[in-house]
Chimera marker file (.cmm) of the C-alpha trace (Angstrom):
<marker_set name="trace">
<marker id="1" x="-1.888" y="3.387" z="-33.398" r="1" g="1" b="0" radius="0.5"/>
<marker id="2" x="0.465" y="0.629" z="-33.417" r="1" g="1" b="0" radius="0.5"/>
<marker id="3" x="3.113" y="-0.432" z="-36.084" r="1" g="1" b="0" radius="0.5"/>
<marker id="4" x="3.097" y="-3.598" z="-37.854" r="1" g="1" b="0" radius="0.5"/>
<marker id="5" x="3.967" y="-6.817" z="-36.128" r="1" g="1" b="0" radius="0.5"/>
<marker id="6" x="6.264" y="-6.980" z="-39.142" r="1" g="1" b="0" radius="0.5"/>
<marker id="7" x="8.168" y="-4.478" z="-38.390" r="1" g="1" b="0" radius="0.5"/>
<marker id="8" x="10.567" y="-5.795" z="-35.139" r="1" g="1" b="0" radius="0.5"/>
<marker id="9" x="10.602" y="-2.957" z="-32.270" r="1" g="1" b="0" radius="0.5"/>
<marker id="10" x="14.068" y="-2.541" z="-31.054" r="1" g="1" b="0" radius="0.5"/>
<marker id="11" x="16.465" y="0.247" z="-28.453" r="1" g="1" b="0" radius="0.5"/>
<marker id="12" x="19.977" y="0.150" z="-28.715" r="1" g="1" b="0" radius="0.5"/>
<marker id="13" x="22.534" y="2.493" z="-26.737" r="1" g="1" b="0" radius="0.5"/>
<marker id="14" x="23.988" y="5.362" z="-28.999" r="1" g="1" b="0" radius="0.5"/>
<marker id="15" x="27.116" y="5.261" z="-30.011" r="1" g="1" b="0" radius="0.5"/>
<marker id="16" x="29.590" y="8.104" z="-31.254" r="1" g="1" b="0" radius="0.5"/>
<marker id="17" x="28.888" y="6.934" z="-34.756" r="1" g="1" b="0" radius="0.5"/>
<marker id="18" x="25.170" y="7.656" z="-34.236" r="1" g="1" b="0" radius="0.5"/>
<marker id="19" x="25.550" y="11.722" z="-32.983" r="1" g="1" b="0" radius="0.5"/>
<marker id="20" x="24.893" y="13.115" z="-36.635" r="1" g="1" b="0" radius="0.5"/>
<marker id="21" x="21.608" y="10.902" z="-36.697" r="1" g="1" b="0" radius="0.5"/>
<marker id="22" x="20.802" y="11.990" z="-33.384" r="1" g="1" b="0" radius="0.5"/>
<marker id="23" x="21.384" y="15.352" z="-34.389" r="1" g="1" b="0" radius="0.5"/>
<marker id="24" x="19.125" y="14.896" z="-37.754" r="1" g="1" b="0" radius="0.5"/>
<marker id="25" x="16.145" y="13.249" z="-36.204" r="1" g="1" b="0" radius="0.5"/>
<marker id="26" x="15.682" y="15.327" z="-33.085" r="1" g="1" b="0" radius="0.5"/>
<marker id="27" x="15.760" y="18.495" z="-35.431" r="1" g="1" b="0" radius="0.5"/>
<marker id="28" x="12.952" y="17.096" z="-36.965" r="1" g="1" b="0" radius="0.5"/>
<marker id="29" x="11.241" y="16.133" z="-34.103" r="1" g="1" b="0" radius="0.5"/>
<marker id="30" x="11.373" y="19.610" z="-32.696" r="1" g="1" b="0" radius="0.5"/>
<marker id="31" x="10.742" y="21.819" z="-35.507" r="1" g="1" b="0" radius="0.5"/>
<marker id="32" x="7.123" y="21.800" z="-35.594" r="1" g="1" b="0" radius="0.5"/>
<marker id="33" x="7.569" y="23.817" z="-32.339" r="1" g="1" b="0" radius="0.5"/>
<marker id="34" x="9.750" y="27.158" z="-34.001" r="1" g="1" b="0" radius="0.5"/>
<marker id="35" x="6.913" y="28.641" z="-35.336" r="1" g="1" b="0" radius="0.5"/>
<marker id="36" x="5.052" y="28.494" z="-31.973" r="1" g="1" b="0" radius="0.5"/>
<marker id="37" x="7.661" y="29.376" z="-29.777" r="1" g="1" b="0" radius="0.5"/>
<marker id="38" x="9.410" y="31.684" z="-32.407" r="1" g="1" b="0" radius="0.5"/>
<marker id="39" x="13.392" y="30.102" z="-31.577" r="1" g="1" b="0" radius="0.5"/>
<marker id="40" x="14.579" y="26.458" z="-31.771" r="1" g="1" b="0" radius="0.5"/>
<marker id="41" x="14.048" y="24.727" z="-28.899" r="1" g="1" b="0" radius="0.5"/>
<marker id="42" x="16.968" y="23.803" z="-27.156" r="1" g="1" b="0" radius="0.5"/>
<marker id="43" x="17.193" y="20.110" z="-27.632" r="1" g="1" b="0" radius="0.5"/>
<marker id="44" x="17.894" y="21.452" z="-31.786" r="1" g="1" b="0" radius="0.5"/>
<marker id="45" x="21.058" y="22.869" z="-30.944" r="1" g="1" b="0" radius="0.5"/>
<marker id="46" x="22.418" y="20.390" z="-28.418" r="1" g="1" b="0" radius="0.5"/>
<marker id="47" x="25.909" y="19.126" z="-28.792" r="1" g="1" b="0" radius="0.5"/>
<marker id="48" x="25.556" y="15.520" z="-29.573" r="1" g="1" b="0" radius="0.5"/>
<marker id="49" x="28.942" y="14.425" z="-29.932" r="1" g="1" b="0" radius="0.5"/>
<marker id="50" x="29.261" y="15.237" z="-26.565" r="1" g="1" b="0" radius="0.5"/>
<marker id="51" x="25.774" y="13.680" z="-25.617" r="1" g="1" b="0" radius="0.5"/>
<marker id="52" x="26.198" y="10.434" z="-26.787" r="1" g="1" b="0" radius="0.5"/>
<marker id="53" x="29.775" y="10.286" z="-25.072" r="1" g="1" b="0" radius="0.5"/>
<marker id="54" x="28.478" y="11.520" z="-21.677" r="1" g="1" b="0" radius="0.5"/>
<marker id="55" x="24.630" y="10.825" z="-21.170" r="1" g="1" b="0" radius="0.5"/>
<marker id="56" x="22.797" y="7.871" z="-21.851" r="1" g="1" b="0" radius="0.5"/>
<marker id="57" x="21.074" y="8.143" z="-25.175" r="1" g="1" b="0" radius="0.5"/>
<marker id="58" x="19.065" y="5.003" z="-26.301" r="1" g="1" b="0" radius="0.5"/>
<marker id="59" x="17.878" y="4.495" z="-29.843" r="1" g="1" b="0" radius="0.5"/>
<marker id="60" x="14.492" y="2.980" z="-31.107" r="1" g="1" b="0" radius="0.5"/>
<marker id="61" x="14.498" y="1.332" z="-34.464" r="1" g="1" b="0" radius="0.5"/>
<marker id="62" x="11.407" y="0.079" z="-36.630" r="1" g="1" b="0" radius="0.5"/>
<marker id="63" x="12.962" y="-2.132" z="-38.561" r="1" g="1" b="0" radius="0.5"/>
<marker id="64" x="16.061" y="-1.032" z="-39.644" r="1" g="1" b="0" radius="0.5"/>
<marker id="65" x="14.686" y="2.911" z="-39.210" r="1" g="1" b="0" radius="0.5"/>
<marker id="66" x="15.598" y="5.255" z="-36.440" r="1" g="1" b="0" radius="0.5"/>
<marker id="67" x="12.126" y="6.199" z="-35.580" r="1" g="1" b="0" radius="0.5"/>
<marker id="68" x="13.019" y="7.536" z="-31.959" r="1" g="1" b="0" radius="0.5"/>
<marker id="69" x="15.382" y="8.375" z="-29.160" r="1" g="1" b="0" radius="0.5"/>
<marker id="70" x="15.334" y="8.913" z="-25.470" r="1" g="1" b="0" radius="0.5"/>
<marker id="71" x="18.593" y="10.997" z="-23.576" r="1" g="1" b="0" radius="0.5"/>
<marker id="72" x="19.141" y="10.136" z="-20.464" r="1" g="1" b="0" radius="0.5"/>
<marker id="73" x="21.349" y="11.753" z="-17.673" r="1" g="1" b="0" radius="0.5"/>
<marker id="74" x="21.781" y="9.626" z="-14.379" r="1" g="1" b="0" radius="0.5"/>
<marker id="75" x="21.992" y="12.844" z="-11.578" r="1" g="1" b="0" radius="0.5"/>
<marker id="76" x="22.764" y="9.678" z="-8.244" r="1" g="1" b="0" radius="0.5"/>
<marker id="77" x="19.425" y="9.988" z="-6.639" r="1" g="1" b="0" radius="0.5"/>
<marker id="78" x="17.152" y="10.224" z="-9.955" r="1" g="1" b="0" radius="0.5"/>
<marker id="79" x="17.284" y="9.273" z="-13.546" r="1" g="1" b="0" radius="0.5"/>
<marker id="80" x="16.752" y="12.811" z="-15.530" r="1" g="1" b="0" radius="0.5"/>
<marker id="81" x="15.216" y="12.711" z="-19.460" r="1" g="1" b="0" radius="0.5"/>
<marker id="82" x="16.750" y="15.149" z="-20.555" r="1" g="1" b="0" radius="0.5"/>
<marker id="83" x="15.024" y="14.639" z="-24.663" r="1" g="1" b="0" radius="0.5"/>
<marker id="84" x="12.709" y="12.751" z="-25.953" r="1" g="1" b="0" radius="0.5"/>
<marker id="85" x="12.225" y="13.016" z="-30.002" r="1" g="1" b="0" radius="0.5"/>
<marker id="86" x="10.267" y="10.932" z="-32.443" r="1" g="1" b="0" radius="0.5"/>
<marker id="87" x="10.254" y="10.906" z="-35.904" r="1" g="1" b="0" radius="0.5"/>
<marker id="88" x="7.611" y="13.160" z="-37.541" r="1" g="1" b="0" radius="0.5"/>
<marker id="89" x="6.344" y="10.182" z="-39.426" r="1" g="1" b="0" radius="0.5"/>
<marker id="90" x="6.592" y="7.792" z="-36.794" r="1" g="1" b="0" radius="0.5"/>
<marker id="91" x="4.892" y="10.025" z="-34.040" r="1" g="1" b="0" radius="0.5"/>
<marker id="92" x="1.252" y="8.631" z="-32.570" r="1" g="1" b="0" radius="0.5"/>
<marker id="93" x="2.237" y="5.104" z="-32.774" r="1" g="1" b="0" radius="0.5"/>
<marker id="94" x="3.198" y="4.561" z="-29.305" r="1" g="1" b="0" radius="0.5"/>
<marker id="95" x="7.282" y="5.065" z="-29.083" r="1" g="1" b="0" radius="0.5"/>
<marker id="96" x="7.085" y="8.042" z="-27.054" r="1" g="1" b="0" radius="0.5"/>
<marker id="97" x="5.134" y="5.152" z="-24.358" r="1" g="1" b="0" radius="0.5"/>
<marker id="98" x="7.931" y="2.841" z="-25.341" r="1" g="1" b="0" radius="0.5"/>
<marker id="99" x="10.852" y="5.359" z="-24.507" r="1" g="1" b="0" radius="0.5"/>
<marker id="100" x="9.442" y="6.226" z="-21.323" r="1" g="1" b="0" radius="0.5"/>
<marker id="101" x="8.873" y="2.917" z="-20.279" r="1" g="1" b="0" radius="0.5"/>
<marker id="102" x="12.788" y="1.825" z="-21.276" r="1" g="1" b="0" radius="0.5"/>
<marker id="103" x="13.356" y="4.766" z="-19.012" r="1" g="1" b="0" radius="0.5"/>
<marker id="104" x="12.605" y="3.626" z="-16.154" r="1" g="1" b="0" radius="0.5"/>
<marker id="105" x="13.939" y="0.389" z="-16.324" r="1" g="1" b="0" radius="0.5"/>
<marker id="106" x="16.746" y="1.720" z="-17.050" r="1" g="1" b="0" radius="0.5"/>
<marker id="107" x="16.608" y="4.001" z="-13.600" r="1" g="1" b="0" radius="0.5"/>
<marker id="108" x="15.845" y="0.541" z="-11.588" r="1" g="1" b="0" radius="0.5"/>
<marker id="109" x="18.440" y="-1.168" z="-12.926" r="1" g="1" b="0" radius="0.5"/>
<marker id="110" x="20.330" y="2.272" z="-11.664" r="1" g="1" b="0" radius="0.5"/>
<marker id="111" x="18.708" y="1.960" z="-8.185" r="1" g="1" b="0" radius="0.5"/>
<marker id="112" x="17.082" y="5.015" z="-8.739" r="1" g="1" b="0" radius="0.5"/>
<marker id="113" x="13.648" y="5.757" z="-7.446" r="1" g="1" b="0" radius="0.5"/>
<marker id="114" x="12.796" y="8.572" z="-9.364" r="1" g="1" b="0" radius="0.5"/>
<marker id="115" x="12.256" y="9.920" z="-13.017" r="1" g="1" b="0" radius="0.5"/>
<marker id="116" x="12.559" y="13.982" z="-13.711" r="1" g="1" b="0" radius="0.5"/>
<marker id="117" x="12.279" y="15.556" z="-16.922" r="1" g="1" b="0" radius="0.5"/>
<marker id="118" x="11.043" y="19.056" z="-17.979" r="1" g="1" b="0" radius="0.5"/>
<marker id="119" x="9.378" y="20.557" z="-20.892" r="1" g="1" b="0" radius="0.5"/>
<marker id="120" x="8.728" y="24.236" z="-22.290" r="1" g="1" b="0" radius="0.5"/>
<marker id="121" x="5.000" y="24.762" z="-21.140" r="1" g="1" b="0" radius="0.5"/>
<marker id="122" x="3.785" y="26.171" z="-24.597" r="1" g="1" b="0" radius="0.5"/>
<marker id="123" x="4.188" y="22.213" z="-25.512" r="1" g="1" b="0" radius="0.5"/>
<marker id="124" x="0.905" y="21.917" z="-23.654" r="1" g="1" b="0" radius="0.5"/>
<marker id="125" x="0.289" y="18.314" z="-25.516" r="1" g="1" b="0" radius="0.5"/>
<marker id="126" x="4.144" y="17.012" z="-24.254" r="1" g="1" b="0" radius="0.5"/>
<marker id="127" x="2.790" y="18.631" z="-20.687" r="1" g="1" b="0" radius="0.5"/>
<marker id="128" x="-0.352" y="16.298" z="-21.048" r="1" g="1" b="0" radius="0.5"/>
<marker id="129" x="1.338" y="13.130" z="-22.051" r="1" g="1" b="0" radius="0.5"/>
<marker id="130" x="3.657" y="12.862" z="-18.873" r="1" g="1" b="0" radius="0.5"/>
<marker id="131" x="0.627" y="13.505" z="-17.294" r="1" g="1" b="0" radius="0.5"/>
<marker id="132" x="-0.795" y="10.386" z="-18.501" r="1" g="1" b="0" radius="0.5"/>
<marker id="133" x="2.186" y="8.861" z="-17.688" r="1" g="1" b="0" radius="0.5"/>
<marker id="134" x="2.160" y="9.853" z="-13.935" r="1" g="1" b="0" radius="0.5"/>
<marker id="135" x="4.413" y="12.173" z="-14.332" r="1" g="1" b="0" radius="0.5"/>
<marker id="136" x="3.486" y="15.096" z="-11.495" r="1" g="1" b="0" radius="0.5"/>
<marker id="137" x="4.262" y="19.066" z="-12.007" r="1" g="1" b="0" radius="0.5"/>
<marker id="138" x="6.965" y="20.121" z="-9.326" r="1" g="1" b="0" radius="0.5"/>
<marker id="139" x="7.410" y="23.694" z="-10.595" r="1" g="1" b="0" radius="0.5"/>
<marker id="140" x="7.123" y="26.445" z="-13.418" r="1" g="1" b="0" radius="0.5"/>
<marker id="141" x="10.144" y="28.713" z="-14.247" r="1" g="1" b="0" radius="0.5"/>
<marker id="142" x="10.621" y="31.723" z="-16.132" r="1" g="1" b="0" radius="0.5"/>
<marker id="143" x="12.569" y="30.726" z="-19.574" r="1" g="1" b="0" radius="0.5"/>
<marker id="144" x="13.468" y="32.952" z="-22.575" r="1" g="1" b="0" radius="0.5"/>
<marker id="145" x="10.267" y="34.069" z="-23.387" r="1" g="1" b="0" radius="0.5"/>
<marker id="146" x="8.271" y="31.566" z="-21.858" r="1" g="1" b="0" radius="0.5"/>
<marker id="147" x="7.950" y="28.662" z="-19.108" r="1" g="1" b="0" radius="0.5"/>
<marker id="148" x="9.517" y="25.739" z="-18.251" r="1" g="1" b="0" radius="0.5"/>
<marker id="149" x="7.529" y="23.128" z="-16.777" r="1" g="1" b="0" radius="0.5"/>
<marker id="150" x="9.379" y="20.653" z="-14.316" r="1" g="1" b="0" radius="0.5"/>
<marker id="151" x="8.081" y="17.076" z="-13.672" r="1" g="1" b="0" radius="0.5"/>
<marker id="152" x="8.537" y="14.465" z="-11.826" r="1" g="1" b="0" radius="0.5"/>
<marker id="153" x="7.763" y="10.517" z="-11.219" r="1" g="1" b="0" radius="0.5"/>
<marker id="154" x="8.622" y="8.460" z="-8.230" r="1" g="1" b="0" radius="0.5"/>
<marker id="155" x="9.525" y="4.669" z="-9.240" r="1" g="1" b="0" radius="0.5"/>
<marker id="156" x="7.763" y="1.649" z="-7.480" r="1" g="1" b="0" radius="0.5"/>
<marker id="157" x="10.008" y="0.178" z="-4.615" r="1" g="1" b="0" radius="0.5"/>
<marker id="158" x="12.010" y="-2.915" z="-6.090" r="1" g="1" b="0" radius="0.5"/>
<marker id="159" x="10.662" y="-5.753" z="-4.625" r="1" g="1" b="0" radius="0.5"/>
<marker id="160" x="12.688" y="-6.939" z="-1.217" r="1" g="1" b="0" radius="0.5"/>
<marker id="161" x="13.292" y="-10.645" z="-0.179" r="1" g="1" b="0" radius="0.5"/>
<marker id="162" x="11.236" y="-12.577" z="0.619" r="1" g="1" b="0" radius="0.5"/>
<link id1="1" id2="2" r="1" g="1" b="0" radius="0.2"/>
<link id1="2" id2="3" r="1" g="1" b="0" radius="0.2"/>
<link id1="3" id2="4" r="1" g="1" b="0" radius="0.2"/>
<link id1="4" id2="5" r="1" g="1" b="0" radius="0.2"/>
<link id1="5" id2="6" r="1" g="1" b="0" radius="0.2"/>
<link id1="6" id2="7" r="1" g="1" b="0" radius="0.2"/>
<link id1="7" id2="8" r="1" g="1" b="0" radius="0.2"/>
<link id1="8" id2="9" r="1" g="1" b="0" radius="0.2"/>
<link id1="9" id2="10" r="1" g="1" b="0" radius="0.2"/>
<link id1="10" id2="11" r="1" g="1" b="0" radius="0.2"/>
<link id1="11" id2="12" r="1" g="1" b="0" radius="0.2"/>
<link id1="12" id2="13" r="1" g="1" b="0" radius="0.2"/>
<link id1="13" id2="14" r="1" g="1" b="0" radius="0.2"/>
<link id1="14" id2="15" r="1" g="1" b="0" radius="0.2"/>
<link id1="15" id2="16" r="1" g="1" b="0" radius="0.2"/>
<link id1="16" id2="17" r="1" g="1" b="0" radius="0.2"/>
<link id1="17" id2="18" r="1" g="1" b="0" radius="0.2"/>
<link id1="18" id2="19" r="1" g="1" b="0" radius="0.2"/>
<link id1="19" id2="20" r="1" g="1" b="0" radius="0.2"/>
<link id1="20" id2="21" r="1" g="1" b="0" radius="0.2"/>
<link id1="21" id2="22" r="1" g="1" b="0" radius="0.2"/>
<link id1="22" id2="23" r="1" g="1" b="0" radius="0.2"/>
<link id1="23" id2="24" r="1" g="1" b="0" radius="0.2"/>
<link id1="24" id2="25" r="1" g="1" b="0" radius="0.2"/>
<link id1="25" id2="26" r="1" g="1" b="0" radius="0.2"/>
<link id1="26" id2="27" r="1" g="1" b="0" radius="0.2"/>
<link id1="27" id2="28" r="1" g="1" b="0" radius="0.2"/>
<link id1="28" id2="29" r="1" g="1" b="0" radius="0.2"/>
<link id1="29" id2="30" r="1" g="1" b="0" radius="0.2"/>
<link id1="30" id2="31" r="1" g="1" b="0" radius="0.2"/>
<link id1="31" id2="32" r="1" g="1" b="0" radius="0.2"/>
<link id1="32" id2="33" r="1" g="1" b="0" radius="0.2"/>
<link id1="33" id2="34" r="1" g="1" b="0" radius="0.2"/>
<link id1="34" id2="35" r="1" g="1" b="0" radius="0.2"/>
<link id1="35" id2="36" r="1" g="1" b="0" radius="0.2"/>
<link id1="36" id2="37" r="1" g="1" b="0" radius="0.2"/>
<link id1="37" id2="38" r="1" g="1" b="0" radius="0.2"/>
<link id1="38" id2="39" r="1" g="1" b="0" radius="0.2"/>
<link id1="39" id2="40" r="1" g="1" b="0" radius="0.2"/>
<link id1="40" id2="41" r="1" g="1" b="0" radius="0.2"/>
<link id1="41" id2="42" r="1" g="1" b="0" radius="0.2"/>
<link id1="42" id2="43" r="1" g="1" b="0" radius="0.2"/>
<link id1="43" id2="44" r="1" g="1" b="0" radius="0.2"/>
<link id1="44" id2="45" r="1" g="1" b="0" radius="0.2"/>
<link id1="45" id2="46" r="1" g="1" b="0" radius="0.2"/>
<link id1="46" id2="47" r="1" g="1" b="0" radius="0.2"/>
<link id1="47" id2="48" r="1" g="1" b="0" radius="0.2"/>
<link id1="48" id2="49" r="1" g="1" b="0" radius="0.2"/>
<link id1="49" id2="50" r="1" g="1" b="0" radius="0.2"/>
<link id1="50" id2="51" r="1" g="1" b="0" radius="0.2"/>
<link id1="51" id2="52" r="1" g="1" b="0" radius="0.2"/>
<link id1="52" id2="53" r="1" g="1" b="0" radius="0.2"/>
<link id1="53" id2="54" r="1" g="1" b="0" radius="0.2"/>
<link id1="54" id2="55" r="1" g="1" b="0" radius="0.2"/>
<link id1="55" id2="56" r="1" g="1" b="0" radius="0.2"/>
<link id1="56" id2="57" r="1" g="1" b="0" radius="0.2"/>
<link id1="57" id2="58" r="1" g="1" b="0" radius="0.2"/>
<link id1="58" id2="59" r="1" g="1" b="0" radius="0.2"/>
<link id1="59" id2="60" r="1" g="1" b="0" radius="0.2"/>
<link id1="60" id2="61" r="1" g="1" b="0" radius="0.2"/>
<link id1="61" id2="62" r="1" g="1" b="0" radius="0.2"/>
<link id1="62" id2="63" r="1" g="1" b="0" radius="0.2"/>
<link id1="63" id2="64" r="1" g="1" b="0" radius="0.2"/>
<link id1="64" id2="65" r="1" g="1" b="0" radius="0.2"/>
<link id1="65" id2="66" r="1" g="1" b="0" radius="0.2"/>
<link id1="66" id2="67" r="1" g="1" b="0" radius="0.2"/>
<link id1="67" id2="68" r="1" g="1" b="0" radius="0.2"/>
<link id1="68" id2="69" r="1" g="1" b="0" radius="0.2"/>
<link id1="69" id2="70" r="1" g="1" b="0" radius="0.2"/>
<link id1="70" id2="71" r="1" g="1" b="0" radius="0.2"/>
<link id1="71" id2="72" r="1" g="1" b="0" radius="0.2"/>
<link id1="72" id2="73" r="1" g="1" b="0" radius="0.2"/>
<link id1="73" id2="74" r="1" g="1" b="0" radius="0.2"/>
<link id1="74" id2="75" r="1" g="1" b="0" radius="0.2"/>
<link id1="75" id2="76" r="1" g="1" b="0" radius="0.2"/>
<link id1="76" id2="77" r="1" g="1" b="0" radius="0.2"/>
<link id1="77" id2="78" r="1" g="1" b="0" radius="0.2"/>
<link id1="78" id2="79" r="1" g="1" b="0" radius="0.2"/>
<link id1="79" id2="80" r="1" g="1" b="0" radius="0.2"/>
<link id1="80" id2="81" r="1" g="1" b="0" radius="0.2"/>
<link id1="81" id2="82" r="1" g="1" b="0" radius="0.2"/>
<link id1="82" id2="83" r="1" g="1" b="0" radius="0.2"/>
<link id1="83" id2="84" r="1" g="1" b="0" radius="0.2"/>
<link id1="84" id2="85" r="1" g="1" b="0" radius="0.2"/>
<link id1="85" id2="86" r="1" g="1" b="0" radius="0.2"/>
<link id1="86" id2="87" r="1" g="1" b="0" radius="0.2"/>
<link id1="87" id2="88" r="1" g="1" b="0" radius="0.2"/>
<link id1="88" id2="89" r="1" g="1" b="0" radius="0.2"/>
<link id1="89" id2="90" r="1" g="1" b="0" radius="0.2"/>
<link id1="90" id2="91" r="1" g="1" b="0" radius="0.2"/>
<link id1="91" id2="92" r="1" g="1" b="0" radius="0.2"/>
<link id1="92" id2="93" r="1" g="1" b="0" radius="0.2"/>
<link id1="93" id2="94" r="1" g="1" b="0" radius="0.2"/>
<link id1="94" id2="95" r="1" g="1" b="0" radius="0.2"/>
<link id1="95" id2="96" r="1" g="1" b="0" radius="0.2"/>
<link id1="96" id2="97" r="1" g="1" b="0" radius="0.2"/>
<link id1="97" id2="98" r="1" g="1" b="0" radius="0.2"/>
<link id1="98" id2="99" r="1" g="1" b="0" radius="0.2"/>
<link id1="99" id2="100" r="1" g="1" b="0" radius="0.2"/>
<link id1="100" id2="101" r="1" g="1" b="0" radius="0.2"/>
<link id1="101" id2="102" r="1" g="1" b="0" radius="0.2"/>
<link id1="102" id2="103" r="1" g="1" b="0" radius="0.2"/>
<link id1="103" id2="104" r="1" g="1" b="0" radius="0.2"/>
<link id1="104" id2="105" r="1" g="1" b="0" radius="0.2"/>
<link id1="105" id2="106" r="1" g="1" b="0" radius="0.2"/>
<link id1="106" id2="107" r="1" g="1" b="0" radius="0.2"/>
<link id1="107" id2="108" r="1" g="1" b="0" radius="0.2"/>
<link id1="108" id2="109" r="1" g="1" b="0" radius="0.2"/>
<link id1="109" id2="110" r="1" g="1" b="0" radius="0.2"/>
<link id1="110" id2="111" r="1" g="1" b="0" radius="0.2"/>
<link id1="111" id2="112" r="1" g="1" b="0" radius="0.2"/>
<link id1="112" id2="113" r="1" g="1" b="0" radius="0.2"/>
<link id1="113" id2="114" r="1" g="1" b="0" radius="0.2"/>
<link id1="114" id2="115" r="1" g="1" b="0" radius="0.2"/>
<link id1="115" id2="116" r="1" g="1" b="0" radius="0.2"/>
<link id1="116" id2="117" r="1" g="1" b="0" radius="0.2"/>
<link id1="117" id2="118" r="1" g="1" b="0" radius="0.2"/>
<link id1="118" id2="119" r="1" g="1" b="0" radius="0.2"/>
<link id1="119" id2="120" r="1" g="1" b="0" radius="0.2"/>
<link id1="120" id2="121" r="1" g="1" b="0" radius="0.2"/>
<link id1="121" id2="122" r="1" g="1" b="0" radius="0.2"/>
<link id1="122" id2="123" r="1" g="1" b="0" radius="0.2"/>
<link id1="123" id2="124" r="1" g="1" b="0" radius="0.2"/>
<link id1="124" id2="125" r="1" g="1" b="0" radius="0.2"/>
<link id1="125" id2="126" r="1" g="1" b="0" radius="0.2"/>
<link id1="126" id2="127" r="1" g="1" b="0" radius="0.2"/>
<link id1="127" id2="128" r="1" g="1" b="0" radius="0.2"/>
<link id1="128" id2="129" r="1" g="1" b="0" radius="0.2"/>
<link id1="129" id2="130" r="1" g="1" b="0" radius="0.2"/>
<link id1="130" id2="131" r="1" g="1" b="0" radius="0.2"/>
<link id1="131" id2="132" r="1" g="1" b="0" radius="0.2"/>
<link id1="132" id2="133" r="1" g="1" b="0" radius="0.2"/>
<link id1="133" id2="134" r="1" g="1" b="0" radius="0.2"/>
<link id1="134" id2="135" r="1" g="1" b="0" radius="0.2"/>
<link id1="135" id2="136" r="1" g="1" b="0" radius="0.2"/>
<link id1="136" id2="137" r="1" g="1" b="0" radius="0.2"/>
<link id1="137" id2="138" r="1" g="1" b="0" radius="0.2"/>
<link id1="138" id2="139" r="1" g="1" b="0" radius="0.2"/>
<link id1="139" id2="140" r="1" g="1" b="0" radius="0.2"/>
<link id1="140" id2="141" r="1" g="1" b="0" radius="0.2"/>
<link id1="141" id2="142" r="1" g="1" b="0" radius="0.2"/>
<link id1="142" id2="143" r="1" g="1" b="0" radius="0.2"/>
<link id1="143" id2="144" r="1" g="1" b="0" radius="0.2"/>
<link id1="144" id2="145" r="1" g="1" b="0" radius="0.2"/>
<link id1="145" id2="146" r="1" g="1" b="0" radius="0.2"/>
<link id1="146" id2="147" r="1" g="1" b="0" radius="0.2"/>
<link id1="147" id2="148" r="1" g="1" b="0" radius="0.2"/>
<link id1="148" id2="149" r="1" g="1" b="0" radius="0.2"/>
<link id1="149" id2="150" r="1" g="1" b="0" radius="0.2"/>
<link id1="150" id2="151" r="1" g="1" b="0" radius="0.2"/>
<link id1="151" id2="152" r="1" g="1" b="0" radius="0.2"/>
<link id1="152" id2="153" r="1" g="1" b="0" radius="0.2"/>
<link id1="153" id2="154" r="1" g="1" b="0" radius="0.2"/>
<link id1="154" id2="155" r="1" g="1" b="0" radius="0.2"/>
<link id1="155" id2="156" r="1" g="1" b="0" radius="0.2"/>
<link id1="156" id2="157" r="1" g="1" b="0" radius="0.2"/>
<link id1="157" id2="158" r="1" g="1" b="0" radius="0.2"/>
<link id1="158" id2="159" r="1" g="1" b="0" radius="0.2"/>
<link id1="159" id2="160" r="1" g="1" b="0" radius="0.2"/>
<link id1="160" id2="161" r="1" g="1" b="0" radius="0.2"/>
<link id1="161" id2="162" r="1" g="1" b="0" radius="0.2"/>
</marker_set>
């Protein structure tokens, strides 16, 4: 599902002002995954004054609504996700795609050739979705009381000149 064509599609880089909305709308991404995982995931007590200061953390609007986010952390040699939240009422309509795809533009125009991220592997759906987004398993580690799943994605070669 798609939104509106009247409702503009934008991402804009976070700013200190925006931590306490970060804060508020990955909480609510997240917390349909306590009850199956029986703890807040980590990404719902992150310190996101300090997040939007030192990572890269890019906003999507609908409209004038926050309806997503995407935290980035450049590591030199690869571009690392480090969170990826949508709204609860603005999941399924493709910003997830959207955020991803921002991503790795933003990792070209960083010169980096790869994407990493990693999720907790009882989010088998999350798992699935980088899948579909070439996203490859690298590894599985013990975490808490369950697994996290590491994955990575190498970037298309810019082209050279011609």
């Amino acid at each position: 599902m798609t939104e509106p064509a009247t409702q503009p599609v934008t991402i804009r880089r976070a700013q200190a002002a925006d931590a306490g909305a970060v804060r508020a709308l990955t909480r609510a991404a997240y917390a349909r995954w306590v009850p199956l995982i029986g703890r807040e995931p980590m990404p719902m007590r992150a310190d996101y004054e300090h997040a939007v200061r030192a990572h890269l953390v890019d906003l999507l609007f609908v409209g004038d609504e926050l309806a997503g986010l995407i935290e980035m952390i450049d590591e030199g040699d690869h571009l690392l996700v480090e969170n990826v939240a949508i709204a609860p009422d603005r999941q399924g309509h493709g910003h997830g795609r959207t955020l991803l795809d921002h991503a790795e533009q933003v990792a070209a125009s960083l010169g980096r050739p790869e994407m990493r991220l990693y999720t907790n592997k009882a989010f088998a759906g999350n798992v699935a979705f980088y899948g579909r987004r070439g996203y490859a398993i690298d590894r599985e580690e013990p975490f808490k009381e369950g697994f996290t799943v590491y994955m990575s994605k190498r970037l298309p070669a810019p082209p050279g000149p011609r």
